[in-house]
N, CA, C and O of each residue as an XYZ file, in Angstrom:
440
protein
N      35.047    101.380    166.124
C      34.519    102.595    166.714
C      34.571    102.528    168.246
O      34.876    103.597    168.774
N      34.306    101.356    169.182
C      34.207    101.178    170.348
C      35.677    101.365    170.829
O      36.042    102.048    171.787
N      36.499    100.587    169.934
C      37.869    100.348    170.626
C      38.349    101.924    170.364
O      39.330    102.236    171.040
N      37.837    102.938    169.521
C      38.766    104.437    169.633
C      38.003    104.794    170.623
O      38.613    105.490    171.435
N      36.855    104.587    170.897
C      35.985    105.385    172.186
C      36.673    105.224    173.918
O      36.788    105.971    174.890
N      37.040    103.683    173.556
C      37.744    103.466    175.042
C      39.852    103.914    174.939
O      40.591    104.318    175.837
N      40.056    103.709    173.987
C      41.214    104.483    173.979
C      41.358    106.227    174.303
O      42.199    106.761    175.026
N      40.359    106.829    173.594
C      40.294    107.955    173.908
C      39.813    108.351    175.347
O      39.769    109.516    175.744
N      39.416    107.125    176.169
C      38.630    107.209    177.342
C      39.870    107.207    178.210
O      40.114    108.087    179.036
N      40.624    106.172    177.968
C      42.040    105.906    178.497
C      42.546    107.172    178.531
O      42.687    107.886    179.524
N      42.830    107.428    177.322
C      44.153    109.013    177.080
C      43.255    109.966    178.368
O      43.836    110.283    179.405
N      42.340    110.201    178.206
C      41.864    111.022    179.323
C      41.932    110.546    180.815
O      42.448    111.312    181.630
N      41.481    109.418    181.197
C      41.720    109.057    181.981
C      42.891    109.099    182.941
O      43.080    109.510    184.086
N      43.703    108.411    181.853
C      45.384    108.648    182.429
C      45.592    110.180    182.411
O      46.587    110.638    182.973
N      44.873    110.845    181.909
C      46.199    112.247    182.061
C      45.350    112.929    183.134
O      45.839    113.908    183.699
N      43.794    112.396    183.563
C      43.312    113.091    184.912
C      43.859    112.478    185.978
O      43.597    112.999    187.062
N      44.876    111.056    185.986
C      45.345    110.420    186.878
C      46.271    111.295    186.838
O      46.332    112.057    187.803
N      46.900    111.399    186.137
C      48.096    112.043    186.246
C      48.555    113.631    187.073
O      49.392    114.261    187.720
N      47.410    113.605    186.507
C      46.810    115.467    187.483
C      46.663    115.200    189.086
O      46.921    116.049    189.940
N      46.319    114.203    189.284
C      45.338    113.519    190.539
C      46.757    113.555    190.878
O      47.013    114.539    191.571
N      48.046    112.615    190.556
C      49.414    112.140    191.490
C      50.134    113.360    191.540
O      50.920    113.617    192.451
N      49.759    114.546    190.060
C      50.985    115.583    190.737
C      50.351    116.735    191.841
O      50.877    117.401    192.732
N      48.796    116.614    191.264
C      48.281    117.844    192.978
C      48.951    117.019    194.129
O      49.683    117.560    194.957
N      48.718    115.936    194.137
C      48.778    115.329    195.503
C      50.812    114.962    196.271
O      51.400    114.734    197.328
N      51.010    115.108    195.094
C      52.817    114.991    194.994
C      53.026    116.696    195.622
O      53.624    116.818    196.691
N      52.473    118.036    194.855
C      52.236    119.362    195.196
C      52.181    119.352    196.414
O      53.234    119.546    197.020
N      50.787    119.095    197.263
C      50.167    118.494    198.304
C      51.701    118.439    199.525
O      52.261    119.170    200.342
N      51.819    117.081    198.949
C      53.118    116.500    199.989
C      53.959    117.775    200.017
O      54.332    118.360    201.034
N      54.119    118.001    199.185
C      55.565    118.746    199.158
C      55.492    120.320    199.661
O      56.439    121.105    199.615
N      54.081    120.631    200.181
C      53.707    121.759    200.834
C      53.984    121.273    202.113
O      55.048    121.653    202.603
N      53.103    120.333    202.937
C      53.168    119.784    204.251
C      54.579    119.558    204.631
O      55.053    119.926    205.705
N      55.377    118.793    203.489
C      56.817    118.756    204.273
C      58.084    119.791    204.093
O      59.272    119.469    204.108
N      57.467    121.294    203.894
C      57.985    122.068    203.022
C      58.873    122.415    205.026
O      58.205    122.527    206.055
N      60.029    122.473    204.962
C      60.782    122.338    206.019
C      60.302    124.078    207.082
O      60.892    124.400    208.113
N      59.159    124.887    206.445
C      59.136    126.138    207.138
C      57.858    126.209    207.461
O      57.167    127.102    207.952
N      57.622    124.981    207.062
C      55.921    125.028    207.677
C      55.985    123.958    208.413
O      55.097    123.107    208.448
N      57.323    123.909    209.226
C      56.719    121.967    210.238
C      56.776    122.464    211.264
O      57.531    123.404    211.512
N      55.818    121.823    212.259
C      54.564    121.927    213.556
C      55.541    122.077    214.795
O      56.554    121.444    215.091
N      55.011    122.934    215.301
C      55.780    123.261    216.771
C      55.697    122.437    217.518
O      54.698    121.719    217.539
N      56.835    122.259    218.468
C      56.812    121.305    219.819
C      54.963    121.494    220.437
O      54.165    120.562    220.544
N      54.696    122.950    220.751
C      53.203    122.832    220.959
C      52.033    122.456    220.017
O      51.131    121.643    220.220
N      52.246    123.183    219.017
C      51.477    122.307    218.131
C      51.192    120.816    217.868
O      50.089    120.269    217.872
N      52.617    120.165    217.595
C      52.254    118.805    218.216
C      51.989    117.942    219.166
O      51.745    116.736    219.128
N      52.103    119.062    220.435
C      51.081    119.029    221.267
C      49.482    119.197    221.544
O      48.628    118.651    222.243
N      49.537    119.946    220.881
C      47.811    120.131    220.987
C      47.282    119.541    219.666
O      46.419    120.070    218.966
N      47.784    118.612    219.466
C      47.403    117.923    218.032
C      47.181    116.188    218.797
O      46.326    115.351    218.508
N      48.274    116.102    219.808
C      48.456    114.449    220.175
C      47.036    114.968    221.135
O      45.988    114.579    220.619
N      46.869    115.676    222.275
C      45.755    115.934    222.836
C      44.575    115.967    222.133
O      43.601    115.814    222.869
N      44.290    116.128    220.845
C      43.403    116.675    220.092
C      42.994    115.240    219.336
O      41.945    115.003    218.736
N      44.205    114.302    219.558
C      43.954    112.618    218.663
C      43.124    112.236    219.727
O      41.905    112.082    219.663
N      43.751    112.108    220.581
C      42.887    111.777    222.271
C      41.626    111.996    222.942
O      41.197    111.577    224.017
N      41.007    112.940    221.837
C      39.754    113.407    222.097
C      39.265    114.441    222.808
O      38.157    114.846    223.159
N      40.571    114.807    222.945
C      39.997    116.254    224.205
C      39.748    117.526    222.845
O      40.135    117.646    221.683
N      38.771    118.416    223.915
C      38.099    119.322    223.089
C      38.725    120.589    223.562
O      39.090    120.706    224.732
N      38.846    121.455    222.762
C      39.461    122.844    222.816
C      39.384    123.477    224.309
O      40.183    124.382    224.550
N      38.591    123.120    225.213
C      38.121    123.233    226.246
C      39.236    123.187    227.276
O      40.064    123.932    227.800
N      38.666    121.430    227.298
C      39.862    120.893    227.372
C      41.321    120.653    227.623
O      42.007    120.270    228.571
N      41.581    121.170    225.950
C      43.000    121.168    225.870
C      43.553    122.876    227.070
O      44.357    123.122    227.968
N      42.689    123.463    226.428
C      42.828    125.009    227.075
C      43.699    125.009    228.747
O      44.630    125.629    229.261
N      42.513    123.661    229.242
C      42.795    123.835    230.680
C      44.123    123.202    231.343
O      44.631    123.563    232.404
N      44.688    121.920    230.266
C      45.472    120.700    230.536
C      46.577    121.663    230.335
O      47.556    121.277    230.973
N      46.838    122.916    229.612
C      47.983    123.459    229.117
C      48.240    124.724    229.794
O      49.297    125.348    229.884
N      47.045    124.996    230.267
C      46.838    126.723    230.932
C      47.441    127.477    229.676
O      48.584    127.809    229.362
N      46.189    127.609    229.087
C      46.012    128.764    227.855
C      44.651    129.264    227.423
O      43.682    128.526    227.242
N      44.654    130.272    227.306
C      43.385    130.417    226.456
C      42.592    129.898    225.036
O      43.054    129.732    223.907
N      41.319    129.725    225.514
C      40.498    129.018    224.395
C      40.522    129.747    223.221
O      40.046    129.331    222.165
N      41.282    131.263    223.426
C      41.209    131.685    221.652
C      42.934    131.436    221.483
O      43.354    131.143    220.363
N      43.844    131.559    222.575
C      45.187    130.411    221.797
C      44.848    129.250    221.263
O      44.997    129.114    220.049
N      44.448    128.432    221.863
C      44.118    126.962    221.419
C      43.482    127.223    219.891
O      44.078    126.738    218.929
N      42.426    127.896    219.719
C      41.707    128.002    218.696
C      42.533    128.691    217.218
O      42.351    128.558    216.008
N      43.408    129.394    217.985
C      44.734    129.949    216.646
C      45.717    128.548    216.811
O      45.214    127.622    216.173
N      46.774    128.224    217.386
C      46.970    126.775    216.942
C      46.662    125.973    216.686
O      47.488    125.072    216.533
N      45.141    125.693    216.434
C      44.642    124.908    215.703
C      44.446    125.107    214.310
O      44.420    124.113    213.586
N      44.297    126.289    213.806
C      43.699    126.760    212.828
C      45.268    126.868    212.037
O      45.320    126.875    210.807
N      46.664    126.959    212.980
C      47.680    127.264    211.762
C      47.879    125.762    212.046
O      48.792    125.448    211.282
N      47.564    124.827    212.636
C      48.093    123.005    212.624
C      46.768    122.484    211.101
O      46.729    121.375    210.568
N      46.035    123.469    210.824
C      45.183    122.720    209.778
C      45.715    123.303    208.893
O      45.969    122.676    207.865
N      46.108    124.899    209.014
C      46.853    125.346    207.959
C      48.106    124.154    207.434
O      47.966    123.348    206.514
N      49.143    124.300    208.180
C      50.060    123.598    207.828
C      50.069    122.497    206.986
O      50.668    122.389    205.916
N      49.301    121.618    207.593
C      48.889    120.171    207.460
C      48.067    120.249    206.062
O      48.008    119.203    205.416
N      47.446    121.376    205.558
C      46.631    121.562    204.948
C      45.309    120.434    204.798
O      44.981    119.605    203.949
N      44.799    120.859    206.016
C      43.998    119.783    206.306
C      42.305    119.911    206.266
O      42.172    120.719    207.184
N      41.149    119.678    205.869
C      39.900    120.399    206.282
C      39.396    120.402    207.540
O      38.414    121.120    207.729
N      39.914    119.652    208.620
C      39.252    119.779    209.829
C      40.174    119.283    210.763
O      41.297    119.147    210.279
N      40.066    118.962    211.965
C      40.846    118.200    213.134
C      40.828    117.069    213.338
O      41.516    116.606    214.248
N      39.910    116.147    212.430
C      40.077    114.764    212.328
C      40.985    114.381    210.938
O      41.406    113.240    210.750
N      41.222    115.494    210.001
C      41.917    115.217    208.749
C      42.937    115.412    208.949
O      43.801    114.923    208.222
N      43.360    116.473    210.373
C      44.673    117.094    210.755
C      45.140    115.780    211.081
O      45.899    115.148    210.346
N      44.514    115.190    212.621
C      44.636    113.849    212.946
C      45.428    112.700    212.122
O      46.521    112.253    212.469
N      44.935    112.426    211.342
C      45.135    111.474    210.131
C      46.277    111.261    209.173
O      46.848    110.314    208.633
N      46.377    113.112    209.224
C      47.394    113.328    208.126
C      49.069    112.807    208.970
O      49.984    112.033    208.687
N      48.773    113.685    210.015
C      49.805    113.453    211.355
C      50.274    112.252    211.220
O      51.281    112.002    210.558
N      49.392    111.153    212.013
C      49.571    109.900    211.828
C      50.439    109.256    210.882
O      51.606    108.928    211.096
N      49.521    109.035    209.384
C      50.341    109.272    208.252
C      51.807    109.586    208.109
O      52.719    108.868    207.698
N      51.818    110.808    208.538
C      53.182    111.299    208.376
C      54.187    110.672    209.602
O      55.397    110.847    209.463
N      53.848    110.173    210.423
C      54.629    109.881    211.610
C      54.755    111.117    212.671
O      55.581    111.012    213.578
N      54.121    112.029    212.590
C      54.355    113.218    212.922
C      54.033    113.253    214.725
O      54.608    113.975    215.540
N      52.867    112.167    215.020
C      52.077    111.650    216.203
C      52.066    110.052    215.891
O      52.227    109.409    214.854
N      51.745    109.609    217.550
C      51.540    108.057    217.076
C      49.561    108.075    216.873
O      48.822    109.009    217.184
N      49.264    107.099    216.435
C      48.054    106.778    216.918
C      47.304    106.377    217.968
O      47.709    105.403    218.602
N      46.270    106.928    218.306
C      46.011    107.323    220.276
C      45.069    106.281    220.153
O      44.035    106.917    219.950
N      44.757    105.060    220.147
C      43.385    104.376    220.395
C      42.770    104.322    222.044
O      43.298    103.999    223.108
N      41.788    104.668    221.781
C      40.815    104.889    223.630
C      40.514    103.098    224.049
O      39.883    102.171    223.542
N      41.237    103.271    225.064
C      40.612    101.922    225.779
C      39.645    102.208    226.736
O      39.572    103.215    227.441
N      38.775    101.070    226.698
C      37.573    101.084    227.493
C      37.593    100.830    229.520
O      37.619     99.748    230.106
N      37.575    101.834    229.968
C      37.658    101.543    231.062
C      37.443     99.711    232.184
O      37.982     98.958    232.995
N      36.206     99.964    231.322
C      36.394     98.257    231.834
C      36.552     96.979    231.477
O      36.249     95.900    231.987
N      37.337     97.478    230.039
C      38.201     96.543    229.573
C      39.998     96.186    230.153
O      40.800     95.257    230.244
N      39.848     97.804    230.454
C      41.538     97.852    231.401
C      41.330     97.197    232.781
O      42.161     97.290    233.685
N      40.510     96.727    232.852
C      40.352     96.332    234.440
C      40.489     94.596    234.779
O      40.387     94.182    235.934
């Protein structure tokens, strides 16, 4: 009785894995769908955006407005299909899309 309980646990198991690799296979294959990849600015205000600068910020480093900035951001999460600007971040990375920005400590560079 135990051993059909965990077999049947298995069969389910595996076929919610299985669900799990093809959303996420789906997933990929949206992000690298060749008509949704990130503008020269976009991946600009995405490497600025790894770096820590804030919409503010970025606004001023680029001379644009804070509601441009705020629409390229919103189609770089679109794209990326991402939930926020640290998932955008990540995904980027991931993908090779940006390098990874680590902050050095001022008075460690010294």
């Amino acid at each position: 009785m135990i051993v059909k309980k965990n077999k049947e646990a298995l069969k389910t198991s595996g076929t919610r894995c299985e669900d799990i690799i093809r959303s996420d296979v789906m997933r990929i294959e949206r992000i690298l769908h060749p008509a949704e990849k990130l503008t020269t600015r976009e991946i600009e205000i995405l490497t600025l955006t790894a770096k820590g600068k804030t919409r503010d910020e970025i606004s001023a480093i680029l001379m644009l407005s804070k509601e441009t900035i705020k629409d390229y951001l919103a189609k770089i999460l679109r794209k990326l299909d991402a939930a926020n600007k640290a998932n955008a971040v990540s995904i980027a990375c991931t993908l090779g899309i940006i390098e990874p920005y680590e902050k050095v400590d001022r008075a460690d560079a010294l």
